[in-house]
TORKOL-4160 file (C-alpha; in steps of 0.2 Angstrom, whole numbers, padded with zeros to 4 digits, m for minus):
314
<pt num="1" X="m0015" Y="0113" Z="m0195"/>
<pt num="2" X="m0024" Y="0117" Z="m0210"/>
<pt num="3" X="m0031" Y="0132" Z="m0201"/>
<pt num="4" X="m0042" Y="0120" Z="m0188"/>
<pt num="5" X="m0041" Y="0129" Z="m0171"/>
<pt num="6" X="m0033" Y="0115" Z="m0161"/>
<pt num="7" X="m0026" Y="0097" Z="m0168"/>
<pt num="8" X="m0033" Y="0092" Z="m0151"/>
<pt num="9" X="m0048" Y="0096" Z="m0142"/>
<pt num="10" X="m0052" Y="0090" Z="m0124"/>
<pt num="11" X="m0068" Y="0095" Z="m0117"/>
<pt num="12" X="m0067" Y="0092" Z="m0098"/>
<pt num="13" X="m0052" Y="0099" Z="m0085"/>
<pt num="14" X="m0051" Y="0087" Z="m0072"/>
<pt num="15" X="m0038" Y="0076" Z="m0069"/>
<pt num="16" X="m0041" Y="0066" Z="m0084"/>
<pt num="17" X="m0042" Y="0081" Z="m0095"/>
<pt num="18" X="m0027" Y="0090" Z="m0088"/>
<pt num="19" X="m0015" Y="0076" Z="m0089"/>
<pt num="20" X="m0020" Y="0073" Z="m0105"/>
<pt num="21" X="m0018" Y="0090" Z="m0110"/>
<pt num="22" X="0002" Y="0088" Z="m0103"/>
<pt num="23" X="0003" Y="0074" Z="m0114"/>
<pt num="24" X="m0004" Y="0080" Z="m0129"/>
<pt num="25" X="0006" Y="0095" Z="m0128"/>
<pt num="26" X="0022" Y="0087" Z="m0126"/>
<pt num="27" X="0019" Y="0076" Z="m0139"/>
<pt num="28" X="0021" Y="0091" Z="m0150"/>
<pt num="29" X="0002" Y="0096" Z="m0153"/>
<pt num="30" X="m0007" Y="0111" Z="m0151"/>
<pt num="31" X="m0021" Y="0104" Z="m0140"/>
<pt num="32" X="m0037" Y="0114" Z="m0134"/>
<pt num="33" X="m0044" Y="0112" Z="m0117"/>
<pt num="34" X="m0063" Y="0116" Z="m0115"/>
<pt num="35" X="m0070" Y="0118" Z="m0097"/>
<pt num="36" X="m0086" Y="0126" Z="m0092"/>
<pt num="37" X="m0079" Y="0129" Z="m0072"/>
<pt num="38" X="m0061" Y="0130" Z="m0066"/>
<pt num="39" X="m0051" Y="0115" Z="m0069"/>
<pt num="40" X="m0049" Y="0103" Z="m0058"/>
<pt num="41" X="m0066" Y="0093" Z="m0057"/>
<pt num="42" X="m0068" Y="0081" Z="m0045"/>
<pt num="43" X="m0053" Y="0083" Z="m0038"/>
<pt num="44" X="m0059" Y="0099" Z="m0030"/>
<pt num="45" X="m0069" Y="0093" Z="m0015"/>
<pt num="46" X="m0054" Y="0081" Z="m0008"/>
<pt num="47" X="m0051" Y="0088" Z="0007"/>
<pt num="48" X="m0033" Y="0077" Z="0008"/>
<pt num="49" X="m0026" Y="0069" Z="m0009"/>
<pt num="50" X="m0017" Y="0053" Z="0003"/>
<pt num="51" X="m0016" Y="0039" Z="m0008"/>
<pt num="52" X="m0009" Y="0048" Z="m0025"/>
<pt num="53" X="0008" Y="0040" Z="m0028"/>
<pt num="54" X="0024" Y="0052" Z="m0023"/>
<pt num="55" X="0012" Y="0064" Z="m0016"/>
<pt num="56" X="0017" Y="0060" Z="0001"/>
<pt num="57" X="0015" Y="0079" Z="0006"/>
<pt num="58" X="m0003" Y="0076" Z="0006"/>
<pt num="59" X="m0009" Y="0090" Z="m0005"/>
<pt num="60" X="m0028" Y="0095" Z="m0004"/>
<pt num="61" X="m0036" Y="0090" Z="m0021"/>
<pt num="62" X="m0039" Y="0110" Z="m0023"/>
<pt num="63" X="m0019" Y="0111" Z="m0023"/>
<pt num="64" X="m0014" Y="0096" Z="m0034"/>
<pt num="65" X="m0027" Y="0101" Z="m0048"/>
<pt num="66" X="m0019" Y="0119" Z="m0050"/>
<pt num="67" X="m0002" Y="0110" Z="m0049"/>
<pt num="68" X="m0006" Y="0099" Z="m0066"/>
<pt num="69" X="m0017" Y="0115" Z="m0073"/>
<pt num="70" X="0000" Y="0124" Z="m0073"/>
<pt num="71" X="0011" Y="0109" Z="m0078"/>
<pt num="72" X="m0001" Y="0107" Z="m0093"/>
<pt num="73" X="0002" Y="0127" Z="m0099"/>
<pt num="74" X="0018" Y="0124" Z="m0095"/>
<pt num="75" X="0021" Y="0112" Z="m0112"/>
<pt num="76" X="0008" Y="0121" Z="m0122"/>
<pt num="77" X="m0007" Y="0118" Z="m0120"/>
<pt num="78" X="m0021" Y="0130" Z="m0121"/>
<pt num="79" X="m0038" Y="0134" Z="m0111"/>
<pt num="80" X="m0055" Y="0142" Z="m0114"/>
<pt num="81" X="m0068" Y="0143" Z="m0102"/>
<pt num="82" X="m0084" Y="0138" Z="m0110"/>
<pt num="83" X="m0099" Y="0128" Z="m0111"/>
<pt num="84" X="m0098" Y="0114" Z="m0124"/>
<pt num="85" X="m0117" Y="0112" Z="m0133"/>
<pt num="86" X="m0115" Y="0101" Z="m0147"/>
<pt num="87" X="m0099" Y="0090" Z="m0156"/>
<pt num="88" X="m0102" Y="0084" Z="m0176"/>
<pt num="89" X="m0091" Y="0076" Z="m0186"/>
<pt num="90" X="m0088" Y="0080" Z="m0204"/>
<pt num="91" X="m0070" Y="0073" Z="m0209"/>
<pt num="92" X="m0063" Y="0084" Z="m0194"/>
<pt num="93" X="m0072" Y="0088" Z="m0177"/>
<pt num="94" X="m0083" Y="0104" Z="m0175"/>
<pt num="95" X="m0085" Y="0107" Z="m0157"/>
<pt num="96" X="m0099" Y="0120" Z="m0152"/>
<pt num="97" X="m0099" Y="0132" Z="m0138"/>
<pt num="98" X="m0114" Y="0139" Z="m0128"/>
<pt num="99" X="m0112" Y="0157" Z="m0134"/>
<pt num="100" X="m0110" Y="0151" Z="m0153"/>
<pt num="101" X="m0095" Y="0149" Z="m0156"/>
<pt num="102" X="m0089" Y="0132" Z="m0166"/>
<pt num="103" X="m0068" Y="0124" Z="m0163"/>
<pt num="104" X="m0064" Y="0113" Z="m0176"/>
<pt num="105" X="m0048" Y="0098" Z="m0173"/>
<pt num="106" X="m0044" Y="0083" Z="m0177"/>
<pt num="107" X="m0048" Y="0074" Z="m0164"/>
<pt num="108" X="m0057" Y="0076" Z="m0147"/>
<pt num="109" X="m0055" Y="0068" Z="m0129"/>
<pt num="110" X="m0069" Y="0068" Z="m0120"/>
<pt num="111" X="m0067" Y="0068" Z="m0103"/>
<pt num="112" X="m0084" Y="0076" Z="m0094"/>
<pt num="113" X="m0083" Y="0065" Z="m0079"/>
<pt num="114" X="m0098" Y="0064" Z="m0070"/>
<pt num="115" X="m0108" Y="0075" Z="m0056"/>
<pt num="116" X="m0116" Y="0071" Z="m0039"/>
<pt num="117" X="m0132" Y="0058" Z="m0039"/>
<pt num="118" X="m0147" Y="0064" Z="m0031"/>
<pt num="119" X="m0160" Y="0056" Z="m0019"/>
<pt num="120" X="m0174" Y="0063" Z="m0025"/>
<pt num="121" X="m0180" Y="0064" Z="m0009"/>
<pt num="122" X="m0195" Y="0079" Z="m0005"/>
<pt num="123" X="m0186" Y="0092" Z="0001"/>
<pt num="124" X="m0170" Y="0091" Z="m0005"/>
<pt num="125" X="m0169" Y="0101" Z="m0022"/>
<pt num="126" X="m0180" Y="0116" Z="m0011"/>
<pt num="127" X="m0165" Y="0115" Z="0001"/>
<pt num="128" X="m0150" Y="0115" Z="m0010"/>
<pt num="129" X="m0138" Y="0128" Z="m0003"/>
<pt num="130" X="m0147" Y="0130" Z="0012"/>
<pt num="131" X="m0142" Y="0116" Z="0021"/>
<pt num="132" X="m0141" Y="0102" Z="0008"/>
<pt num="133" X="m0123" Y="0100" Z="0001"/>
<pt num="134" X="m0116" Y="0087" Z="m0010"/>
<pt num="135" X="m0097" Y="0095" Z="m0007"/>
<pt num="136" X="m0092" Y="0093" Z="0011"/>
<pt num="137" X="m0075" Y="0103" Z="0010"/>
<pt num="138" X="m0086" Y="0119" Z="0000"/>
<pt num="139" X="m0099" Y="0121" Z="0013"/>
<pt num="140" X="m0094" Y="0110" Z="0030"/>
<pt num="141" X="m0088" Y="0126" Z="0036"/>
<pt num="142" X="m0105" Y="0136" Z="0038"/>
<pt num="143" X="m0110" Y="0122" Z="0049"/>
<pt num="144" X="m0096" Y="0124" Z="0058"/>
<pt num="145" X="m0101" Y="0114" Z="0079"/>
<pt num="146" X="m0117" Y="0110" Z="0070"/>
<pt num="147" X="m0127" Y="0093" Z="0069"/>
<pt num="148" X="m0124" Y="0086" Z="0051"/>
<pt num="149" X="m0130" Y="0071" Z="0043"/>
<pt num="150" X="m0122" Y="0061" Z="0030"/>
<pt num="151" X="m0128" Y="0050" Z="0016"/>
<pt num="152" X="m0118" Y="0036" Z="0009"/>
<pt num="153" X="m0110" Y="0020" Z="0008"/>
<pt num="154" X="m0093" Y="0023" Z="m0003"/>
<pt num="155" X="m0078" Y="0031" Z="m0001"/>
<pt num="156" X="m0082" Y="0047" Z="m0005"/>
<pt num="157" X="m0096" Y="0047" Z="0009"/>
<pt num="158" X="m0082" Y="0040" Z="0023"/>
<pt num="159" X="m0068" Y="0054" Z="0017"/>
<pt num="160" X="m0083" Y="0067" Z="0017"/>
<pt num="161" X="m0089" Y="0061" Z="0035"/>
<pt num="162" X="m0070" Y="0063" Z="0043"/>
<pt num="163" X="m0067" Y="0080" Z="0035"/>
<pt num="164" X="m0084" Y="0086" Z="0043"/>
<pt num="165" X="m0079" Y="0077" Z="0060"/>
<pt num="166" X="m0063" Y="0090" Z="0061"/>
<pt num="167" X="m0078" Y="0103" Z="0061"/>
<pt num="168" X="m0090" Y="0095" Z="0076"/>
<pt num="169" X="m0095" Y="0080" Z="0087"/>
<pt num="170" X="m0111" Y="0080" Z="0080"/>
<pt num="171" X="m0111" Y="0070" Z="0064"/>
<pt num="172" X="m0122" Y="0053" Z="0059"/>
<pt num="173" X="m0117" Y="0045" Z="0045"/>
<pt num="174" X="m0134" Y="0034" Z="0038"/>
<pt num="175" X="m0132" Y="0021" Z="0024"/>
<pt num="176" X="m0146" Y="0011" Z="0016"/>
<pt num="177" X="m0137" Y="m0005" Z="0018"/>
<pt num="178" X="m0129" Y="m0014" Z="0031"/>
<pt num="179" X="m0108" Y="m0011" Z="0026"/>
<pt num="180" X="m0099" Y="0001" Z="0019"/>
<pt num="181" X="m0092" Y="m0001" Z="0002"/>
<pt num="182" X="m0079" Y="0011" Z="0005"/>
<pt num="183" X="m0059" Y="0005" Z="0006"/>
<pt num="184" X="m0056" Y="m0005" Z="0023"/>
<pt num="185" X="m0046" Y="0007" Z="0027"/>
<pt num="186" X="m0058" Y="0023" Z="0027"/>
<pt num="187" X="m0070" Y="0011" Z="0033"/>
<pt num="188" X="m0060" Y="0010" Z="0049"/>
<pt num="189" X="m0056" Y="0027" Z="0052"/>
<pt num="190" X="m0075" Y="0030" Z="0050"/>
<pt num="191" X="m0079" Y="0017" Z="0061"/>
<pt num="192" X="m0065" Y="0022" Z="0076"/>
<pt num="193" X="m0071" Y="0041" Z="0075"/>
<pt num="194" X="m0077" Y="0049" Z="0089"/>
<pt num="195" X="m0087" Y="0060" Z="0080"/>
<pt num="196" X="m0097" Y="0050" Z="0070"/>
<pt num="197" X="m0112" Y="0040" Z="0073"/>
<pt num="198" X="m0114" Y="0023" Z="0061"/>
<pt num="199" X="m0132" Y="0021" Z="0056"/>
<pt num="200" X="m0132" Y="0006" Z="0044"/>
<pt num="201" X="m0151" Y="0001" Z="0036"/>
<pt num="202" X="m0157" Y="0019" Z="0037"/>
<pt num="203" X="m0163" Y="0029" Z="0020"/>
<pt num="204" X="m0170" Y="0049" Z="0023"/>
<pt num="205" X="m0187" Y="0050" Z="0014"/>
<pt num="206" X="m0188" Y="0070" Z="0017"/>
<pt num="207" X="m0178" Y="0085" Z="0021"/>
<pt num="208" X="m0190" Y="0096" Z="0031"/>
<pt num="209" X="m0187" Y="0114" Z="0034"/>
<pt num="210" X="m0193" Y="0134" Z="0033"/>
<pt num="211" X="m0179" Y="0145" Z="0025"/>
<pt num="212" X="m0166" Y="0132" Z="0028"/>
<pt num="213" X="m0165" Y="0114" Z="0034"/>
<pt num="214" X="m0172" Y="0109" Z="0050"/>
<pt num="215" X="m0176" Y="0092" Z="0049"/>
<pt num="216" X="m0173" Y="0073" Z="0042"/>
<pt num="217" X="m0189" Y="0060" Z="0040"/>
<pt num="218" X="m0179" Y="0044" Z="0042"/>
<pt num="219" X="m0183" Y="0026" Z="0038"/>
<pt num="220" X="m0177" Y="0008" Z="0043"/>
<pt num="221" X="m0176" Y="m0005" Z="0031"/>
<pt num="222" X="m0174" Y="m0017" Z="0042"/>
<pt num="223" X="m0191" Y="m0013" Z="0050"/>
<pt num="224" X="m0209" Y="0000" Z="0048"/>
<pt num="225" X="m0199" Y="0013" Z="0060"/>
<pt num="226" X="m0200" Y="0031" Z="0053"/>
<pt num="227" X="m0194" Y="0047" Z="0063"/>
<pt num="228" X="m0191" Y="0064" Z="0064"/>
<pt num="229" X="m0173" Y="0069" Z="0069"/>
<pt num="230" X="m0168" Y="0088" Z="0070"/>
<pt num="231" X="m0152" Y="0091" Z="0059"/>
<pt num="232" X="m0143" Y="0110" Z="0051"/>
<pt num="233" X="m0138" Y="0102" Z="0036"/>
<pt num="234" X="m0138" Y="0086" Z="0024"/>
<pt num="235" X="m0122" Y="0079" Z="0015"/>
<pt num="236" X="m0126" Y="0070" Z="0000"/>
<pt num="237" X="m0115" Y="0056" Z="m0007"/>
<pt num="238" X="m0123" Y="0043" Z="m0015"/>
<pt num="239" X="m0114" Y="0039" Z="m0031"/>
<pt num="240" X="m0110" Y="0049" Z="m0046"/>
<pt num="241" X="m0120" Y="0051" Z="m0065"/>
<pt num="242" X="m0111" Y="0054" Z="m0080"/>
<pt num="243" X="m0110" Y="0069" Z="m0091"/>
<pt num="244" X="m0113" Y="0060" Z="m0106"/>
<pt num="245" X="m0128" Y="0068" Z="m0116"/>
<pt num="246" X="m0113" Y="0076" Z="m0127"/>
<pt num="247" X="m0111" Y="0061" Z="m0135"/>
<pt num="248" X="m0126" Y="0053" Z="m0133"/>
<pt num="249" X="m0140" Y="0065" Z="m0139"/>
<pt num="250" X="m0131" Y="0075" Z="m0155"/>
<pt num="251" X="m0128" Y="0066" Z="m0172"/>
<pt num="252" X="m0112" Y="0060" Z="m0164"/>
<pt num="253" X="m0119" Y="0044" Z="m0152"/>
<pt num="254" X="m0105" Y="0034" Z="m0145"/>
<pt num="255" X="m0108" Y="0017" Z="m0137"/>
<pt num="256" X="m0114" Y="0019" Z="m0117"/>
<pt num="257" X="m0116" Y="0004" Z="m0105"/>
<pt num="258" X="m0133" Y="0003" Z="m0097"/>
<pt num="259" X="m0128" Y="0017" Z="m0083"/>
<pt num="260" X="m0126" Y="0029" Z="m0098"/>
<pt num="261" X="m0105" Y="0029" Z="m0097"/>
<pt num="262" X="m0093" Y="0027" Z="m0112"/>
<pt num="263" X="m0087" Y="0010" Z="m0117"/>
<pt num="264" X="m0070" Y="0012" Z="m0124"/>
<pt num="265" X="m0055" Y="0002" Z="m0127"/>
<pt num="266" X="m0039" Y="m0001" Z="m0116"/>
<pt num="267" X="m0032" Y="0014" Z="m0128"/>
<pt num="268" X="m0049" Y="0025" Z="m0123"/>
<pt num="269" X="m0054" Y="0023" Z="m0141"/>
<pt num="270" X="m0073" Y="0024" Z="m0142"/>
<pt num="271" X="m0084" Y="0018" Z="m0157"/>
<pt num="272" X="m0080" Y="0034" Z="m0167"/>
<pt num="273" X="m0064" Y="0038" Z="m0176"/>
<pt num="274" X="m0054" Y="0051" Z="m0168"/>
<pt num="275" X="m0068" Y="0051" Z="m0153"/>
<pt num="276" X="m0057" Y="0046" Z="m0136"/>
<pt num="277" X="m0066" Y="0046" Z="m0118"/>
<pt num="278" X="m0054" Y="0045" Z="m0102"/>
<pt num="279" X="m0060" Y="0046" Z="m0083"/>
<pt num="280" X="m0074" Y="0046" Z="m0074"/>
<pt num="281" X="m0084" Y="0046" Z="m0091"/>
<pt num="282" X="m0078" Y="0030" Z="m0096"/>
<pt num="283" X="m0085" Y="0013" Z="m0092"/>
<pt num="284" X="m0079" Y="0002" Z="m0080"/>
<pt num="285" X="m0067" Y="0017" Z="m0074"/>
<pt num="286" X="m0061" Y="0012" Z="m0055"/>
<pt num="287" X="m0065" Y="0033" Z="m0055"/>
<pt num="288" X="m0049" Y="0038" Z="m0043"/>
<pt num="289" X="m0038" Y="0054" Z="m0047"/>
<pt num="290" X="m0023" Y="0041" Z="m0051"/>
<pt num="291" X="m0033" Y="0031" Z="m0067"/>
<pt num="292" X="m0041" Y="0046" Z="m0072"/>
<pt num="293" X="m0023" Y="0053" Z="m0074"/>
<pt num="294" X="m0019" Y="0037" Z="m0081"/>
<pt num="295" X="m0035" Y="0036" Z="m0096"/>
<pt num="296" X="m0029" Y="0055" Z="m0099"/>
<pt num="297" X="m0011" Y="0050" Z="m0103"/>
<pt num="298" X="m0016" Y="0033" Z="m0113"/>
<pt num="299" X="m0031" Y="0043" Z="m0123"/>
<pt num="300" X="m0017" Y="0058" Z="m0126"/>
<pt num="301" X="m0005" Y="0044" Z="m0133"/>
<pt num="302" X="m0020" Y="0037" Z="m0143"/>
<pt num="303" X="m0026" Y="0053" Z="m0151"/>
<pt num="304" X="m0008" Y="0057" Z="m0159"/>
<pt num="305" X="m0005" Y="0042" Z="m0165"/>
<pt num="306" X="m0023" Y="0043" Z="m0174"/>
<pt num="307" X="m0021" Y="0062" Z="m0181"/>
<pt num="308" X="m0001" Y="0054" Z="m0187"/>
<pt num="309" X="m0009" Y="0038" Z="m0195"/>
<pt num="310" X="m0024" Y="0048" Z="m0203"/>
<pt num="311" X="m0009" Y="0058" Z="m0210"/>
<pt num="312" X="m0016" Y="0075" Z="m0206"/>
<pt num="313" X="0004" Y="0080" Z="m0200"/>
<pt num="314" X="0019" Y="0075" Z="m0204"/>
């Protein structure tokens, strides 16, 4: 170890970075996982985890991501809750921590994911928490036999809509074009729900309200039509933006596509030595819990064999 805090260091728990935690650890090093929240990521907000293979008891996303936190500790690996600021590179990794502390390892696997992608719409940073969500399962409950509206085309905005249906009869899903983009089966099930109403070629333009939402401004883009409709709360699923600034703004810059991700390898292997991204970070990623396990184990794999090659264990 050389007296480095961790051979491994993996800054980001969700499913990318806890299986990769499981992998590293069982592959006999003493990995590191930095998270600024509770692990899980993502992962958190899926109401029913359906399509993960062998999980055929459905668990909630909530459930499966405290089942791999535990597998994780359970061959080693360690965790510290904290906010990562900066990473250098000076033969070995220094990884800096809000509160000033640096961790030093071999190597790092970034796995930050990516966060909810506004409208920018007025209105809706005024009302964030007071009836503009961007996790159905965290705050569908409050509007509990409410009106609800819903933005989005993918299947994040689908799965979202149907949890929300469970709660009330009252919800209208708008997207700006004029199909889903969502998996034909969500598609479907969104479709053939009672619950929902199907707005295609509608965008919101405002979020109106006092001390909480009151009220959408819509817009056709098929047509001139704008109008007022009285709504509790907005639901805001319109794509994702990556947590990338880490490695894009200190003196380590890895290479990004256009949309600001992290182009890698098959192997997760970014443009700098001993720098591996997995996940949701990563370019191209089909960003589903299953290959975001799968970058985590590859970039695990990937990071020992680069700490054995570079000689730093025997």
């Amino acid at each position: 170890m050389s007296g480095l805090d961790a051979d491994l260091i993996i800054i980001g728990a969700g499913p990318a970075g806890l299986t990769a935690a499981q992998y590293g650890a069982r592959a006999n090093l003493k990995v590191l996982v930095v998270e600024q929240l509770g692990p899980g990521g993502q992962a958190l907000v899926i109401d029913v985890l359906e399509n993960y293979p062998g999980n055929v008891e459905q668990k909630s996303g909530y459930e499966f991501a405290l089942a791999m936190h535990r597998q994780a500790k359970t061959f080693g690996a360690s965790f510290l809750t904290g906010s990562v600021v900066s990473i250098k590179k000076d033969g070995h990794f220094f990884v800096g921590l809000a509160d000033g502390k640096t961790l030093t390892a071999y190597a790092v696997i970034f796995a930050t994911g990516s966060k909810p992608r506004q409208l920018g719409v007025p209105g809706e940073k005024e009302f964030a928490g007071k009836g503009v969500s961007y996790c159905a399962t965290c705050d569908g409950n409050f509007f509990k036999g409410k009106k609800m509206f819903v933005v989005g085309g993918g299947d994040a905005a689908c799965d979202e809509a149907r949890y929300l249906s469970r709660l009330t009869d009252k919800i209208v899903l708008i997207h700006r074009r004029d199909s889903f983009r969502a998996q034909k089966a969500l598609v479907e099930r969104t479709m053939n729900n009672p619950n929902i109403t199907v707005r295609f070629n509608t965008v919101i333009k405002e979020i109106k309200g006092e001390q909480k939402v009151k009220s959408v401004i819509l817009a056709e883009t098929t047509s001139a039509k704008v109008y007022e409709e009285e709504t509790d709360a907005v639901f805001i699923f319109a794509g994702t933006v990556p947590q990338s600034s880490l490695v894009a703004d200190n003196e380590i810059k890895a290479e990004l596509d256009e949309n600001g991700y992290v182009i890698t390898d098959q192997n997760m292997t970014t443009n700098i030595h001993g720098l591996f991204a997995a996940g949701d970070i990563r370019s191209g990623a089909f960003r589903q819990v299953v290959t975001a396990a799968g970058d985590g184990a590859m970039a695990a794999h990937s990071a020992a064999e680069y700490i054995d090659s570079a000689g730093y264990r025997t």
